[in-house]
N, C-alpha and C positions, 0 to 999 in steps of 0.2 A: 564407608566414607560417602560423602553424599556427594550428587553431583554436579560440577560447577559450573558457569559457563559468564557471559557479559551481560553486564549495566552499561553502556557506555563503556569508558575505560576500567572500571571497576570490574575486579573478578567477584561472582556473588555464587549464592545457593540457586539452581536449577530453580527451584521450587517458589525463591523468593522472585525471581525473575518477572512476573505478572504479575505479581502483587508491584512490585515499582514502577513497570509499566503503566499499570492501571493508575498509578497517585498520579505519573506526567498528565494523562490525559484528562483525568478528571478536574487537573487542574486547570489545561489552559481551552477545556474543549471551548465555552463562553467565546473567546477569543480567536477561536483555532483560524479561521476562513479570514478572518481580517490580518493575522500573522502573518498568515500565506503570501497573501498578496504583496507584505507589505516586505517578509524575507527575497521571494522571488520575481520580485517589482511586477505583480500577475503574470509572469512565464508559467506557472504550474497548469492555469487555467489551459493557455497551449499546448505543455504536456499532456495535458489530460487527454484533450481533445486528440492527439494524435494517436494518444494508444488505444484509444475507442476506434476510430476510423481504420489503425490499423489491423483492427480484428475480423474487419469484412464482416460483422452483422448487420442483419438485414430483419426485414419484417415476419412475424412472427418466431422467432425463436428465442430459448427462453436462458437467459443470465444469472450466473450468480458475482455478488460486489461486493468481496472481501475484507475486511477491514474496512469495511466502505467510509466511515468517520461522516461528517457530515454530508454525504452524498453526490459530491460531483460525480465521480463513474455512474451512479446508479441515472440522474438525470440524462446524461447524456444517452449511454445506452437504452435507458426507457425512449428518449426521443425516435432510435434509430429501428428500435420493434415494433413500438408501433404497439396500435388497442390490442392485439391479435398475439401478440409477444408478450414475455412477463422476464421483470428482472427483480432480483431480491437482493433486499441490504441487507447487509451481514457484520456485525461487530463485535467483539468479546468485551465493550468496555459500553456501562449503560448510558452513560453520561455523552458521549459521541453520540449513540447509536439515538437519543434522542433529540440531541440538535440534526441532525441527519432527516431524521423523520418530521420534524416539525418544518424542518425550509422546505421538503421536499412538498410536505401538504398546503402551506403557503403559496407554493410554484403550481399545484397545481397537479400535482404527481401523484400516483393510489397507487404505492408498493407493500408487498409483503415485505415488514421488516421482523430478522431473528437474530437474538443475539446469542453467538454461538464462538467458542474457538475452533480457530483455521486449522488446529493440529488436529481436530476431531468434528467434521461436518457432520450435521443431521441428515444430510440427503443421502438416497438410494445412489448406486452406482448407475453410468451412462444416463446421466436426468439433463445435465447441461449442454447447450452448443460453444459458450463460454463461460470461462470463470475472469476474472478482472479484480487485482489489486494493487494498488494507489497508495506508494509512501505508507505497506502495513508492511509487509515482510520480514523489515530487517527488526520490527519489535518482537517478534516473532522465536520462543525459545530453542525452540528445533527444526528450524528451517526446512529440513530436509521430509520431516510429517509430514506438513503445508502443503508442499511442493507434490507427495505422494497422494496427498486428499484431494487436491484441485485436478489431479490427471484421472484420480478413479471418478469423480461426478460429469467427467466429458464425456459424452457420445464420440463413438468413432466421426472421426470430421470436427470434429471441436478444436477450438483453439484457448488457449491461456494464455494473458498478456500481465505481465510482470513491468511495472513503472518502479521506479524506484532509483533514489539516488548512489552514484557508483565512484567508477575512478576517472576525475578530472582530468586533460591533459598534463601531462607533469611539467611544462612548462610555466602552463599557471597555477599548481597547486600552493607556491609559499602566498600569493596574495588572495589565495578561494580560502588558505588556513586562517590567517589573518584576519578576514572577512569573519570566520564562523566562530573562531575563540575569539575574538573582542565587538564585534560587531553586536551579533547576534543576540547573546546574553543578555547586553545592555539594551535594545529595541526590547526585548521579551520583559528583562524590569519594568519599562516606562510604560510597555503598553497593554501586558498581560499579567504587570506586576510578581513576574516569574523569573528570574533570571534559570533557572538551576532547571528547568526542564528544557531549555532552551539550547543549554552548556552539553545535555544528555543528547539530544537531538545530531549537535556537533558529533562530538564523540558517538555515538551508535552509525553514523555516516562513514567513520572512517573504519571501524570495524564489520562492516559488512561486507561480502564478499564482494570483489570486483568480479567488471563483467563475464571473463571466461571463466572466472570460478562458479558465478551463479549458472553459466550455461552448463556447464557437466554438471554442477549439481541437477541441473533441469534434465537432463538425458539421464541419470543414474536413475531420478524419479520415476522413467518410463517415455518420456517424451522423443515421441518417435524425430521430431526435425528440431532444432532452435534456433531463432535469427534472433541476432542482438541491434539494435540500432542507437547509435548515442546522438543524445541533445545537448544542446548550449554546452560543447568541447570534452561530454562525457560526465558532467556535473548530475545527470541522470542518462536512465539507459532504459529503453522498454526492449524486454527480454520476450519474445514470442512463442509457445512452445503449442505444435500440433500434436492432432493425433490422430492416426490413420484407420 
């Protein structure tokens, strides 16, 4: 029997699991950055910016940016290395990874970019001081790889910082549900001409582990310390994990 796991709310085949990831993103990559903004009225650009800062890099050391999709992590932390520093984008889906590279050389930015899955990194072990991803994880078939791959490319003293949408306050969750099945859908018709990647988006959000679930998954990985910190009531959560 083969094995199963989530599309969204959908139970699927393990196997077919990135191939339907790959069709959401190939479809709305075109549009991805102007969605962003326009789902999380620019807050994500603040998230971002905070799980970079909260990783304590500094100049000269070298990054890698997960899932990186079109390149905010990787911008920001190239800002924060410095010429002397190196960070690399990294994406399993082609069509990202080169809007990714195209803003970033626009901007002004000379990264290594590779496109590779998170469940199976091309780097040598202890190569990184951080690893960094940004709204990839919960596409992510087997979480729990990922999670094992990003702690073996740390150097001792490394950090991994996990952004990603989690569990809302439960107070506001009937009107945040509200917001993402009717809302949402319809913004991604009008303006990415997508509803149904939009609808998956939704749904993959609620199926993702919440935060103390992603932090024991983060120490089962290996990760010697985890601090979790929530944004805008828990609507995301950057999950920090050392290693000593």
């Amino acid at each position: 029997m083969s094995e199963r796991t989530h599309f969204g709310f959908e139970e699927v085949d393990a196997g077919d699991k990135a191939r339907r990831v790959r069709g959401v993103f190939d479809s709305v990559a075109g549009k991805y950055d102007l969605m962003n903004d326009l789902m999380s009225a620019g807050l994500h650009r603040l998230w971002k910016r905070f799980a970079v800062n909260a990783t304590g890099v500094r100049a000269g050391m070298k990054v890698l940016d997960l899932a990186g999709g079109t390149g905010d992590l990787t911008r920001l932390f190239a800002d924060r290395v410095g010429p002397s520093g190196e960070v690399v984008l990294t994406d399993i889906n082609g069509a990202m990874l080169a809007e990714g590279r195209d803003k970033l050389l626009n901007g002004g930015a000379f990264v290594p970019v590779v496109q590779c899955d998170a469940q199976r990194l091309p780097f040598p072990d202890r190569h990184f001081d951080c690893v960094g991803i940004a709204f990839g994880l919960r596409n992510v078939t087997h979480k729990e790889y990922a999670l094992a791959e990003m702690r073996r490319v740390l150097k001792p003293g490394g950090v991994a910082a996990v952004l990603e949408f989690s569990r809302i306050w439960a107070p506001l969750a009937p009107a945040y549900d509200w917001y993402s099945f009717n809302v949402l859908p319809r913004v991604g018709k009008l303006v990415a001409g997508d509803d149904r990647s939009y609808r998956y988006l939704a749904e993959s959000i609620r199926m993702h582990p919440d935060q103390a679930t992603l932090k024991a998954m983060m120490q089962a990985a290996g990760f010697d310390r985890v601090e979790v910190h929530n944004l805008a009531a828990g609507v995301v959560a950057v999950h920090l994990g050392y290693v000593h």
